[in-house]
N, C-alpha and C positions, 0 to 999 in steps of 0.2 A: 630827596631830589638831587639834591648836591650829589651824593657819593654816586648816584646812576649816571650822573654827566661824564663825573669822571671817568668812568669805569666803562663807556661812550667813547669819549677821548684816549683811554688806555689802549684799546682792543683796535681803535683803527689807526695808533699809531704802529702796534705791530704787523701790523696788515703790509706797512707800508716797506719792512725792513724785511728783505727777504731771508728763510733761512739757509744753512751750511747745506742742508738739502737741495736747494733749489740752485744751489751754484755749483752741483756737482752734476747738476742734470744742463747746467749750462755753457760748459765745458764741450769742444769739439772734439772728438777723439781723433788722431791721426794728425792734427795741425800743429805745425812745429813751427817758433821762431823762424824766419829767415837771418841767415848766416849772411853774411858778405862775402862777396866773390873774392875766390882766392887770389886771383891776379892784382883786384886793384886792391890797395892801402886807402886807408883814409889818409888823406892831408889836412893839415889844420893850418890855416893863416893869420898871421898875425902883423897887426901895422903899426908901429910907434913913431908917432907926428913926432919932430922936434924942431918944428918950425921955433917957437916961442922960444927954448932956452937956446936956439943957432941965432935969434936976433938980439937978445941978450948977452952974447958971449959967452954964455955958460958952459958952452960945449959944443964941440964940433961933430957933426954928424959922421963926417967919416972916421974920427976917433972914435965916436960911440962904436959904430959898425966892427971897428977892430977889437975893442974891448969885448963885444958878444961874439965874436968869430974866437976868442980867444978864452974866452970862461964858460962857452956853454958844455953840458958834458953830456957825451952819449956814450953810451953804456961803461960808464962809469968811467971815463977818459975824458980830460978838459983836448980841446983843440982836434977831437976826431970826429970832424959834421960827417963825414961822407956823405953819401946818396940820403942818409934819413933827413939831416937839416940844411937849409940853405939860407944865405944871408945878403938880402942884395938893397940897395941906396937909391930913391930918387930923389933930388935935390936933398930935403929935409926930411925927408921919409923913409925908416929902414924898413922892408917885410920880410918877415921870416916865416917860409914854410917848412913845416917838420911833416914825419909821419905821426902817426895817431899817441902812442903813449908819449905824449908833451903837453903840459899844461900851462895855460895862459901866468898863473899864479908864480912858476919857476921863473917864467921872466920876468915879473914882477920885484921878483926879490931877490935876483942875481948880484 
């Protein structure tokens, strides 16, 4: 009785896992990824608060601002933002938007 439970339980778990068969047949011929439009870029934004170490003296927000204007590197040049990066200040808040190949983690650890 046991081993017919099982063997129950075996056959409608593969019921349930379709196979390499069945995802070939469910594949759409002809549909491709969409591409991103050539014109626009992604942009990425990013916002570093320094409210708390500007009320602490720790640092001055417009010094920061200048230290990232001054070490970030694009294509493999420190201090060349051009068009890809940009570096702008409100009060205690700097944002930086880049174009797409920039990661959050680079600023991190600048």
């Amino acid at each position: 009785l046991k081993r017919s439970a099982f063997a129950a339980s075996d056959t409608a778990h593969s019921r349930a896992v379709p196979s390499s068969r069945d995802f070939k047949t469910m594949v759409v011929k002809g549909l491709k990824k969409k591409a991103a439009a050539k014109g626009k870029k992604a942009t990425l934004k990013f916002t570093i608060d320094c409210q708390q170490p500007a009320d602490d003296n720790i640092i001055e927000p417009k010094d920061f601002e200048k230290f990232l204007t001054s070490r970030i590197k694009v294509e493999g040049k420190t201090g060349n933002l051009g068009d890809k990066v940009s570096i702008s200040r409100d009060k205690s808040k700097i944002n930086v938007t880049a174009e797409a190949p920039f990661s959050k983690r680079y600023l991190k650890y600048l």
